[in-house]
N, C-alpha and C positions, 0 to 999 in steps of 0.2 A: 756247474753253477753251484754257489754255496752263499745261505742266508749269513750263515757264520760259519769259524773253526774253532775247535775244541785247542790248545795248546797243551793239555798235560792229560795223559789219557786217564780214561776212567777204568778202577781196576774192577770191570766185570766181572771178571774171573774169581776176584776173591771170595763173591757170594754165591759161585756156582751151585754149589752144593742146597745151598735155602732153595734159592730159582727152581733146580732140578725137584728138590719136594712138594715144595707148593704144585707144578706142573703133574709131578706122579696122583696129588690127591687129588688135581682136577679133574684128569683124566681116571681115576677109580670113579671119580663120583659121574663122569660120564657114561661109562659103563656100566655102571648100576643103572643108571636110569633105565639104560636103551634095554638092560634083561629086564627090569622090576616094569615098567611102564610099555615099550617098546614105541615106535615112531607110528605115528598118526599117517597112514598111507592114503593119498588122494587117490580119485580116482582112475586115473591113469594106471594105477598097480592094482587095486580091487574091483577093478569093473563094475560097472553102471551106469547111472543114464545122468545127460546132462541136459538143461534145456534151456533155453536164452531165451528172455521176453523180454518185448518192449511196451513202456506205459505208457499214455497220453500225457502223465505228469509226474513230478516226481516220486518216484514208487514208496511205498509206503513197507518196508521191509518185515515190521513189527507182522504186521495185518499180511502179509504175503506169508512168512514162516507159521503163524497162526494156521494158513488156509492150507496149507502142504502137510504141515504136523497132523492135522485130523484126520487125516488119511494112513495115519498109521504102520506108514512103511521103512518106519526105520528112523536112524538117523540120518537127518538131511544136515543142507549144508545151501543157507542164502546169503547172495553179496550181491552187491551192486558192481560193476565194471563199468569203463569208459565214461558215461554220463552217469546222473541219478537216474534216469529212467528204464536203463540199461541192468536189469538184473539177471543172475544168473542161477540155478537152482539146481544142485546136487545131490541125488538118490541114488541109494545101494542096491547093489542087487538081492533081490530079492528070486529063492526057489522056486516057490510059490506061484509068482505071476509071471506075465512074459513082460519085457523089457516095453516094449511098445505100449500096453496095456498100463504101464506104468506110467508112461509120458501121457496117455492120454486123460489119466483121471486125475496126474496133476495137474496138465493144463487145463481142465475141468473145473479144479478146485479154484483155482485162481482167476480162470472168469466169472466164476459164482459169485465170490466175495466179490468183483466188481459189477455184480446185479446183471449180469450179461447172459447171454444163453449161446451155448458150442454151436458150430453149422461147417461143412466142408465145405471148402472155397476151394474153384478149383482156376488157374491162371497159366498163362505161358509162358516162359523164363525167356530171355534175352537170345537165348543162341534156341528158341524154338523146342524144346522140353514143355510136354503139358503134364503140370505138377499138382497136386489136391492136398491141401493142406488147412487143418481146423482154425476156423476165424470165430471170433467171442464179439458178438457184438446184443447192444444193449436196444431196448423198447423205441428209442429216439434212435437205432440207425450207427447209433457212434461203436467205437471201436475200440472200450478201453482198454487191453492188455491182445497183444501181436505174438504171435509165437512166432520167433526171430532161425531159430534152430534147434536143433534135437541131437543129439549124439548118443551111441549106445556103446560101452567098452563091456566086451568080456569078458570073466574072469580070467581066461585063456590068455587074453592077448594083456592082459594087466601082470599075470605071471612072465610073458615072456619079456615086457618091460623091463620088469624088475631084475631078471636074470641077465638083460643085457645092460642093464644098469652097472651094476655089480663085475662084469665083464670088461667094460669101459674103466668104471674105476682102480683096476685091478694091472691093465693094460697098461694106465697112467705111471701109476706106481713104478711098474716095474720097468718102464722106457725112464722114469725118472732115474735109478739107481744105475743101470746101464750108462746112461750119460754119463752123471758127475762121475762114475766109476773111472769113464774113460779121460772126462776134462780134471778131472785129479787125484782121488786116490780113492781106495774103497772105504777106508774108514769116512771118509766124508759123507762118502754116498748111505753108507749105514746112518749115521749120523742125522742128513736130511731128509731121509722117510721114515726115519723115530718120528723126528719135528712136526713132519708134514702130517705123518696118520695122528700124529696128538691135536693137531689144530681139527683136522675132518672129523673125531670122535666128537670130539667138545661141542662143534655143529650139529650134530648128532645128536648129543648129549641135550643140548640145551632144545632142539626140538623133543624131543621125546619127555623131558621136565613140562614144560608148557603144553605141549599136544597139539602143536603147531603143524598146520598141513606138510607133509614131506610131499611136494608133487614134481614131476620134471625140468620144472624152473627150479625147485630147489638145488634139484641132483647137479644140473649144470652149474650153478652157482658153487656145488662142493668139487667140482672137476675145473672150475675157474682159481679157485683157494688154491689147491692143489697147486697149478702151474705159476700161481702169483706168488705163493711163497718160497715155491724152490726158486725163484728168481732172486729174491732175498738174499739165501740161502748163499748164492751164487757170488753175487755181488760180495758176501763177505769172505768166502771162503778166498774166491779170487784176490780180497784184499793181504788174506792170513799169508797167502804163496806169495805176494810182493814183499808184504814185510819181513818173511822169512831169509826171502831171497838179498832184504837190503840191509834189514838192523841182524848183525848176526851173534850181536852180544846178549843181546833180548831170549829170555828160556819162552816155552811155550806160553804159559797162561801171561805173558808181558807182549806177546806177537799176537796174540788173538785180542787182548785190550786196546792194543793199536790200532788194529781192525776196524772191530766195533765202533772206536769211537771216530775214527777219520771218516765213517761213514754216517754219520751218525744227520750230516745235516742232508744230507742225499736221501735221507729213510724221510725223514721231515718231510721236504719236500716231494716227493715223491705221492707217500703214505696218506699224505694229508688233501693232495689235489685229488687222487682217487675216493677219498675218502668224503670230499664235498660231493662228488659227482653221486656216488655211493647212496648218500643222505639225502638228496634231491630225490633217486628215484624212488627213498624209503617215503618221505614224506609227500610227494608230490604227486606218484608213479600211478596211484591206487590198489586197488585188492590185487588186481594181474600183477603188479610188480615187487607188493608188500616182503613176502614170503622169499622172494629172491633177492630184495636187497637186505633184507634180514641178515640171513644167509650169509651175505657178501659183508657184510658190516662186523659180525661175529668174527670170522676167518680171516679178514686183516687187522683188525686188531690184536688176536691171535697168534698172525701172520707173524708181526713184526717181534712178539714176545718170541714165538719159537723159534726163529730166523736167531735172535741176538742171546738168549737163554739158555735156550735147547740143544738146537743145532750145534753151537759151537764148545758149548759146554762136554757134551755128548763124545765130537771133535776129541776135545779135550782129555775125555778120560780112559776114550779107544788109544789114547796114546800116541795121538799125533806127532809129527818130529820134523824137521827139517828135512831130514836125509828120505822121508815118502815124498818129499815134493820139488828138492833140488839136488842136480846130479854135480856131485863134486871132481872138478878134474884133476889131473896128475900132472897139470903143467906149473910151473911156479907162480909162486904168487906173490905178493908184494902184501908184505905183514901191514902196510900204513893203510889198503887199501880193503874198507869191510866189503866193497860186491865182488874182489878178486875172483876169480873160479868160479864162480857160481853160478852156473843156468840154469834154465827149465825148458 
């Protein structure tokens, strides 16, 4: 399906060279950031304690971060999820104290501020668990802040995160190059993990400028890039080996303009219905999904520069050629006819 067609191609190619620098100094300036600054790691990777309270009313966040801060342990980290009343409370670990000790004088501080006084409640859970857990309730009986949950990550297991983070994205990479290796040539494949690790830095890059939570919703979001843009990728290169195979008067950088642009309303539409859906969950999604459509928002925009800039430019100047992508046979051919001989 196509909103429109281009008739006279666009000579991408001829600007290859600009494209390519502007892309080099974005990606230098990405990597400065991530050594001069480095990426802001949730807690998932530096272990500590998470705790999830519920309010009688709309939580009051100001007055919430107020009552945690005076406690002195560090920087924290308040958001609301799911409703307003629904907050969530992030603390580091700390040498010093035990992890537990720490949930417990936060959730302390936070009944305080709501005039409440701590008591163990103790209750039976559904499948018959008898559970003891501190209730904040106030002079009148009420019960303004609930402690919903508690989670404690170690630094142990926040290191092994990280390391299988890194492990995953490394896997990706290299099943990527394998592939296109095999569905076309290696210079391609060289060509779309340039592309791909310059769009994943810039993600990188622009968290680490800002100081934007990097948490496992992010990571996934850069391993979803990843496999969206060598699809891209895909799409045009596959285009480059048809038009190789069909215009054979066209020299390279006039077979990859052809490309680019016969696909051009396919990227439209494509880039752009992912890219609503995208922005629904940036604006819509809340704090749980912020950070990952973020993420996702960054990388296909990205996407489609590196896919049509990068990638094929890249293509371009490893020297791509007809004769890596169609095998010419020795049977006759018919000079009036340009797809004569030519397979793949």
């Amino acid at each position: 399906m196509e909103f429109f067609r281009i008739q006279r191609d666009i000579p991408f190619m001829r600007h290859a060279l600009i494209f390519n620098i502007v892309s080099f100094l974005t990606f230098a300036a990405a990597v400065f950031f991530l050594a001069t600054r480095g990426l802001h790691l949730s807690i998932e990777f530096t272990g500590g304690t998470v705790l999830e309270v519920a309010y009688t009313q709309s939580a009051n966040l100001e007055k919430t971060r107020h009552a945690i801060e005076q406690l002195n342990l560090g920087e924290v980290q308040v958001q609301t999820f799911g409703t307003s009343r629904d907050v969530m409370v992030r603390l580091p670990v700390r040498a010093d104290v035990k992890q537990a000790d720490v949930a417990s004088r936060a959730f302390a501080a936070l009944c305080a501020a709501e005039k409440g006084t701590v008591s163990a409640r103790s209750y039976t859970t559904p499948q018959g668990e008898q559970v003891t857990r501190p209730s904040c309730t106030t002079a009148d009986g009420g019960e303004p802040v609930k402690l919903s949950r508690t989670e404690f990550v170690g630094p142990a297991v926040g290191s092994e995160l990280a390391a299988d983070g890194a492990k995953a994205l490394a896997f990706v990479v290299i099943g990527i190059m394998v592939y296109l290796a095999f569905r076309f040539e290696w210079k391609f494949s060289v060509a779309a993990i340039i592309a791909n690790l310059h769009d994943v830095i810039i993600i990188l890059g622009f968290f680490a400028f800002f100081q934007w939570e990097f948490s496992l919703a992010v990571l996934a979001a850069v391993l979803a890039v990843l496999g969206y843009s060598v699809n891209e990728s895909v799409v045009i290169f596959d285009r480059i080996r048809e038009a190789f195979r069909r215009w054979r008067k066209l020299d390279t950088p006039q077979v990859i303009d052809h490309a680019i642009t016969s696909t051009i309303s396919r990227t439209i539409i494509t880039h752009g219905c992912t890219q609503l859906m995208v922005l629904s969950m940036l604006f819509f999604g809340g704090p749980t999904l912020h950070y990952f459509a973020v993420a996702l928002t960054i990388g296909i925009l990205f996407g489609i520069y590196s896919s049509v800039f990068v990638a094929a430019a890249i293509a371009m100047w490893l020297g791509v050629k007809r004769e890596d992508l169609v095998k010419i046979t020795s049977k006759d051919h018919d000079p009036n006819d340009p797809n004569a001989g030519a397979v793949v």
